[in-house]
N, C-alpha and C positions, 0 to 999 in steps of 0.2 A: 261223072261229076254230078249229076242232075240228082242222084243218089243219095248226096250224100247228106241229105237235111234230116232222113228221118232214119239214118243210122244212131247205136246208141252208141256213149260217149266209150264206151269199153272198146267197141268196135273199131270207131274213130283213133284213140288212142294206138290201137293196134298197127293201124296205116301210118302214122305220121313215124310208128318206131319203125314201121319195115317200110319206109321210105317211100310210101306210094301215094301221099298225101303231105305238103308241106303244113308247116301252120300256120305260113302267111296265105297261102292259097286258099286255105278252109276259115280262117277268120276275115276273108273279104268275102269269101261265097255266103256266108252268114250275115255279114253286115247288107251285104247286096237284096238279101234275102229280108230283112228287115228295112230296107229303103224301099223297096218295092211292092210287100205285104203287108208291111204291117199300120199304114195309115189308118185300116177299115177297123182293123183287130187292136191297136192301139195297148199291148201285150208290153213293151220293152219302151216304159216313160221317160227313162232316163239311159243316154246315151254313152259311152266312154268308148268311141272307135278308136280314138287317137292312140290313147293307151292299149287297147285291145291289140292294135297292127305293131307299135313299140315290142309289146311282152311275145307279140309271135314272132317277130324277126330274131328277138332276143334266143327265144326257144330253138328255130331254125339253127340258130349261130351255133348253140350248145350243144345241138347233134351234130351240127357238123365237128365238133373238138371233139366229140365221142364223151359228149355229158349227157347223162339222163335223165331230170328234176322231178322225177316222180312216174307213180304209175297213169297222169292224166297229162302228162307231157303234152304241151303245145295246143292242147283242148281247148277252145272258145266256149264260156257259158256264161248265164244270167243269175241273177241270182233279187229274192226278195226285195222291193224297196224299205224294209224293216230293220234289212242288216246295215250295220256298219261298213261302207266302202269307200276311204280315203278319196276327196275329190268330187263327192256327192253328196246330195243332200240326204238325209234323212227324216222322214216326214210324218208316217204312216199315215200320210194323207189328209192330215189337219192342216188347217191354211195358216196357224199361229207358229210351225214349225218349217214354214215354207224355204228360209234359209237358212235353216240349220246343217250347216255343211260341214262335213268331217273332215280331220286333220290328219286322221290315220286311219288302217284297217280295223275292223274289227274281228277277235279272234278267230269265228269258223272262216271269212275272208281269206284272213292268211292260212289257215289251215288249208284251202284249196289251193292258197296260191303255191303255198311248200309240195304239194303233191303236182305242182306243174300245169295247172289251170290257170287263165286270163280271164278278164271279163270283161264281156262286152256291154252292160249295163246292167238294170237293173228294171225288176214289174211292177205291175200295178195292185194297189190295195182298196182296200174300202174305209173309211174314216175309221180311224181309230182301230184298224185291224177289226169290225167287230161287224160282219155282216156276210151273209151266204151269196155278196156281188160286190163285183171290185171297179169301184165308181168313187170319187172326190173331187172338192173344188179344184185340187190342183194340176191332175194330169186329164181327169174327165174319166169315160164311160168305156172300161174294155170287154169286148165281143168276144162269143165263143165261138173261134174257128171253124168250129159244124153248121154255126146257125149264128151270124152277128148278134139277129134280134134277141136271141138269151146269152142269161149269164154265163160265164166262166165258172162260177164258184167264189168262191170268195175264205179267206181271206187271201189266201195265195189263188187268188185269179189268174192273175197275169203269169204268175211262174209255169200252172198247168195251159193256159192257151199260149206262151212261146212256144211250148213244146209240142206241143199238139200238133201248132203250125211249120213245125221246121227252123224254127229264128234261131233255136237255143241248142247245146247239146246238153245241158244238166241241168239242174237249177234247187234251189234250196230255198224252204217257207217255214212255218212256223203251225200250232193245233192248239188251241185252248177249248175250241170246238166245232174241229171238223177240218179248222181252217186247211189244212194238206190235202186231205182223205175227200173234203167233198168236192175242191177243184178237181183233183185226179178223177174222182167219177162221171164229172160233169162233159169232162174231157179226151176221157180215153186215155187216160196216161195212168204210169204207178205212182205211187205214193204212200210213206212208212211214218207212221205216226211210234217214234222208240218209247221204251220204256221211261215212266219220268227219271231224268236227273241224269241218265247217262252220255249227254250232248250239252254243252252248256250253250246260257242261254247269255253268256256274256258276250259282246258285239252285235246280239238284236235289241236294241235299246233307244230310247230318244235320246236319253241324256247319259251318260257313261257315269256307272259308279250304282245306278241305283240296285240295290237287293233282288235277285231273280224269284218269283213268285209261285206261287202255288197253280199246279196242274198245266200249264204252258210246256210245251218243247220244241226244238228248231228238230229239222227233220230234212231229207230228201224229196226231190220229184224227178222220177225220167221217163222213159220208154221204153226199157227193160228191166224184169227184177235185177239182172248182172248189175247193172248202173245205180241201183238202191243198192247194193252191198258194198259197191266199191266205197259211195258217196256215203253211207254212214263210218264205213271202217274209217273215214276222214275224218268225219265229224265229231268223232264218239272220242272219249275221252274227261280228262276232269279239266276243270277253269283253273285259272290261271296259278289264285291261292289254294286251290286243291293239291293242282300236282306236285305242294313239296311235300305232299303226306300219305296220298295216294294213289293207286293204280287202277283202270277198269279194263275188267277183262272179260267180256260177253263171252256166253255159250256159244260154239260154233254149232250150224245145223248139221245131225249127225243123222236121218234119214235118207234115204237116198231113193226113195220111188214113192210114188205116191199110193203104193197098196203097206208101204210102210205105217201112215195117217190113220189115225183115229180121228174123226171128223165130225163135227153137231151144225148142220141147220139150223138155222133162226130164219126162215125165209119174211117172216113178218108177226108184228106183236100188235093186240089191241091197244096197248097204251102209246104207240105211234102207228097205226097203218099206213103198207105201203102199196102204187101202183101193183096193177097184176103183171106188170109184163116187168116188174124187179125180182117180185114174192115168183113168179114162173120161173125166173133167172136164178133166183138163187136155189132150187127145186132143180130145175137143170143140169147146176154143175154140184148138185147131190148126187144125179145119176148117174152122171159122167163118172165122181170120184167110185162109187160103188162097181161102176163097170172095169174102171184100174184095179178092181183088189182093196181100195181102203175099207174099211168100217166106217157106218155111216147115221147118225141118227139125225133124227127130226124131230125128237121131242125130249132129251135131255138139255137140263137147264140148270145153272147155279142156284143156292140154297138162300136163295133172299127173295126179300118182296123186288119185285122191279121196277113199283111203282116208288114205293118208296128211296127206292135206292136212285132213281131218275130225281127224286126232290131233294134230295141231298146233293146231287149233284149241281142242280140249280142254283141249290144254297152257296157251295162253295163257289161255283162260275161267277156268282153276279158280287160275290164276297172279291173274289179278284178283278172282275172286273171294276167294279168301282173303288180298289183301294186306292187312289191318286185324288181323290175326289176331296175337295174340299167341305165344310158343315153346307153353306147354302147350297152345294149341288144336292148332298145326300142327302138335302132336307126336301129340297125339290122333288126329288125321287122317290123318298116317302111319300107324298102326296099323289106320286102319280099310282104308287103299289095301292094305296086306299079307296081310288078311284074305280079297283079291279075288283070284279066278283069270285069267288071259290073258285068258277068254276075257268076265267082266265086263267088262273097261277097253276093251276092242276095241272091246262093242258099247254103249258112252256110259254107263257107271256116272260118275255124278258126281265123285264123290271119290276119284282115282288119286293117284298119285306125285306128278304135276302139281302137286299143291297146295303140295310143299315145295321148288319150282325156286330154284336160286341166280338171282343178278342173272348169272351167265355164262351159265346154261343158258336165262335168258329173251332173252337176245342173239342165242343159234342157236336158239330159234324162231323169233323175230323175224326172222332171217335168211331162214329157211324161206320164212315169209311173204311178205317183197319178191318168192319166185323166185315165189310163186305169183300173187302180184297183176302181176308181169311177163306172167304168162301168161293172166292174164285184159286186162289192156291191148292183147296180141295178135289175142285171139278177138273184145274190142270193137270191133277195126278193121276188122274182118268183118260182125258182127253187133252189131245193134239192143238187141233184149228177148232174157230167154232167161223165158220162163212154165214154172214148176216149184212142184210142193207147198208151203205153207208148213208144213206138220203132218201126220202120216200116217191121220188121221180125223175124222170129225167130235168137235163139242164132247163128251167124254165124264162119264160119272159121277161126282159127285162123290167125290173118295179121299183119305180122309188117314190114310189107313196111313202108316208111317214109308216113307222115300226107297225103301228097297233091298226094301222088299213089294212095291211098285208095279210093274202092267205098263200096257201099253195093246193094246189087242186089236184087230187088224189082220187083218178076214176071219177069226175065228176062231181068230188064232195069235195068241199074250203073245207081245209085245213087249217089250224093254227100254224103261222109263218116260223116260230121257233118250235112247237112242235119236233120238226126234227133235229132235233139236237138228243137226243133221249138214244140214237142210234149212234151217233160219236162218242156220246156222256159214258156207255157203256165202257169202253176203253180207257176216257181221259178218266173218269173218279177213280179207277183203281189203278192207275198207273200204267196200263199194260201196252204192252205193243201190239199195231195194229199196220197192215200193209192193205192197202188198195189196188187191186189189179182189173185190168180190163178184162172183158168178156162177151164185146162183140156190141152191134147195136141195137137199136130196140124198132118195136115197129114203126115208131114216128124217123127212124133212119137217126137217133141220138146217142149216144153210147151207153149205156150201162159200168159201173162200176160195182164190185162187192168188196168188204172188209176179209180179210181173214186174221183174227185174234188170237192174239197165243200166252203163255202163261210170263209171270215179270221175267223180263231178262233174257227170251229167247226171241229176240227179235231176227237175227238170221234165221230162225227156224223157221218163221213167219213169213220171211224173203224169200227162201228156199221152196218154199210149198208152191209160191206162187211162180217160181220158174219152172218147178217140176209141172204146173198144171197147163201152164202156157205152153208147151208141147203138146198138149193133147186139144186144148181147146180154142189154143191162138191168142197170141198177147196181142201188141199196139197196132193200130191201123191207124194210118190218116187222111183227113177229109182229104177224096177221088181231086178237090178239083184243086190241090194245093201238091200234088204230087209231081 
């Protein structure tokens, strides 16, 4: 029994069909496990036992009649406080939305709950989704499992330290930049950032109805890649007016060993530098994969500027980030863009010009864009994975100076605190899928995570890779004293 917090949810699943696990038994060893842990970690803000112990008994009840509700049958998980879940609020942590409480599910909700998922509540975010720490007026300040005193990550903080700690068996977040992929690294957990548009992003929303936006996707987080495939095969699919017109049907991963891979490093770039003991890690499992038999480069690169192509990406990120924005905020925010020198905005100051683009000037980004995802469709016909930093350090201290205080300290030099966005941006401006997988910890005793990116549309390839390497080099572990 002691076991069973940091089984993955596929595992889990497994027991409860061959009877060696109920799912009232493992949805109170969960909530116990959340009564008792998670005060410090403050991961799982919002509660629903009631319900959680209701849908397990219900599930119990179902195998015993020899019913099966899916392939996550009777499985206890958490999920975003972003999504829509009937009976709770939905907040993304702004205190003007504090009782906005839903009346029903929202669609990826029910999508898990058809595959036979419960839920036992729901994590923490940072205001407005929009920060690499997952802290707000409303729930307060959640701890990384490894180390309280730093963050989680952010925006999906809380989703990647349930999991980390044992509270949760699945959990699902959201990427506009990074927000999946940098918890998971922070954390030690996986984490798939899909190709855009293939997950809707209908049910993660404040208000239901509004238009789903440019470069955002809802996604996965577990503790095994198995549990990333199963949990997007759930997710994936079209929204609701889609599916009377059409169908999505992702590539399956058709490699089967990792000397199969054609492989490219990016262990570290001067337009973001990262710690040595990441840029070492990712040089590491270069050598590992070369030792399996793959093909492996360290200096093959796409055919575009990458600087450029990081400011394009800015352009668009800070163009969706402030589409909600009224004239006095954007005008506010031009003043603060003008307040910034060259050489702010060059090296990932949030708030540039970007933020007041016309709909003509988001047309030649967007232009931009296609030439650069032409040139990534090129180098995928080459290459496999390309494994590169998700973040330039480990989880750090927790900071909540304002935006433009903030660095991050990289071997001893302050960094610019968005700076690393340039290592997600790669991914999010061309759409592509991206999986986060563990890889052990670092010398400060923190975990490491790396990206591996793959070409539109093969995001199980991208899953695959990372199950195939976790045999050789060890997927999830969790913090010794939570075991």
């Amino acid at each position: 029994m002691t076991s069973w917090a940091f089984l993955s949810a596929t595992e889990l699943a497994a027991k409860i069909r061959d009877g060696a696990i109920s799912s009232i038994a493992l949805t109170d060893y969960f909530i116990e496990r959340i009564e008792r842990l998670d005060n410090d970690i403050n991961a799982v803000v919002v509660r629903t036992f009631e319900g959680a112990r209701s849908a397990a008994l219900a599930a119990d009840q179902a195998a015993a009649d020899g019913r099966w509700l899916g392939p996550l049958h009777g499985v206890p998980m958490t999920i975003k406080e972003s999504y829509v879940l009937a009976g709770t609020p939905t907040t993304w942590g702004i205190e003007h939305f504090r009782h906005n409480v839903a009346t029903k599910d929202g669609l990826i909700v029910e999508r898990f709950k058809q595959a036979g998922a419960h839920f036992l509540g729901k994590t923490n975010v940072p205001v407005d989704l929009a920060d690499f720490q997952s802290y707000n007026p409303i729930y307060g300040v959640t701890g990384n499992p490894w180390d309280i005193t730093r963050t989680p990550g952010g925006s999906s903080g809380g989703s990647a330290a349930a999991l980390a700690a044992g509270l949760s068996a699945l959990e699902a977040g959201s990427d506009i930049g990074g927000s999946i992929r940098n918890p998971a690294h922070f954390c030690g957990v996986y984490g798939h950032k899909p190709t855009y548009g293939v997950v809707p992003m209908q049910g993660h929303e404040l208000l239901a109805g509004l238009p789903e936006g440019d470069l955002a996707v809802c996604g996965p987080l577990a503790r095994s890649a198995a549990d990333l495939k199963l949990a997007l095969s759930i997710m994936v699919g079209p929204g609701t007016r889609q599916a009377k017109g059409w169908q999505l049907s992702l590539k399956p991963a058709v490699k089967q060993q990792l000397s199969d891979y054609k492989v490219v490093i990016w262990a570290t770039d001067d337009t973001a530098p990262v710690a040595e003991d990441v840029s070492t890690r990712a040089l590491g499992i270069g050598a590992q994969l070369e030792a399996a038999g793959a093909t492996v480069s360290y200096t093959a690169r796409p055919e575009f500027d990458v600087v450029a192509a990081h400011e394009n990406y800015q352009t668009l990120l800070n163009s969706a980030m402030t589409s909600g924005m009224g004239p006095e905020e954007v005008a506010r925010m031009q003043r603060r863009a003008d307040s910034l020198d060259n050489d702010d905005r060059s090296r990932g100051a949030l708030i540039t010009r970007a933020a007041v683009l016309s709909h003509r000037d988001w047309i030649g980004a967007n232009g931009r864009r296609e030439k650069i995802r032409a040139a990534w469709d090129e180098f995928f016909e080459e290459w496999d994975i390309v494994v590169c930093p998700q973040m330039a350090t480990t989880a750090f201290v927790h900071d909540h100076q304002p935006f433009r205080q903030r660095t991050v300290t990289v071997d001893q030099a302050h960094r610019p605190y968005f700076e690393q966005l340039f290592w997600a941006g790669l991914a999010i401006n061309a759409y592509l899928p991206s999986t986060v997988f563990p890889t052990g910890l670092s010398g400060d005793g923190l975990p490491i995570g790396l990206q591996a990116m793959g070409g539109p549309y093969c995001d199980f390839e991208t899953i695959e890779f990372t199950r195939l390497l976790a045999e050789r080099v060890g997927g999830f572990q969790a913090p010794a004293y939570l075991n």
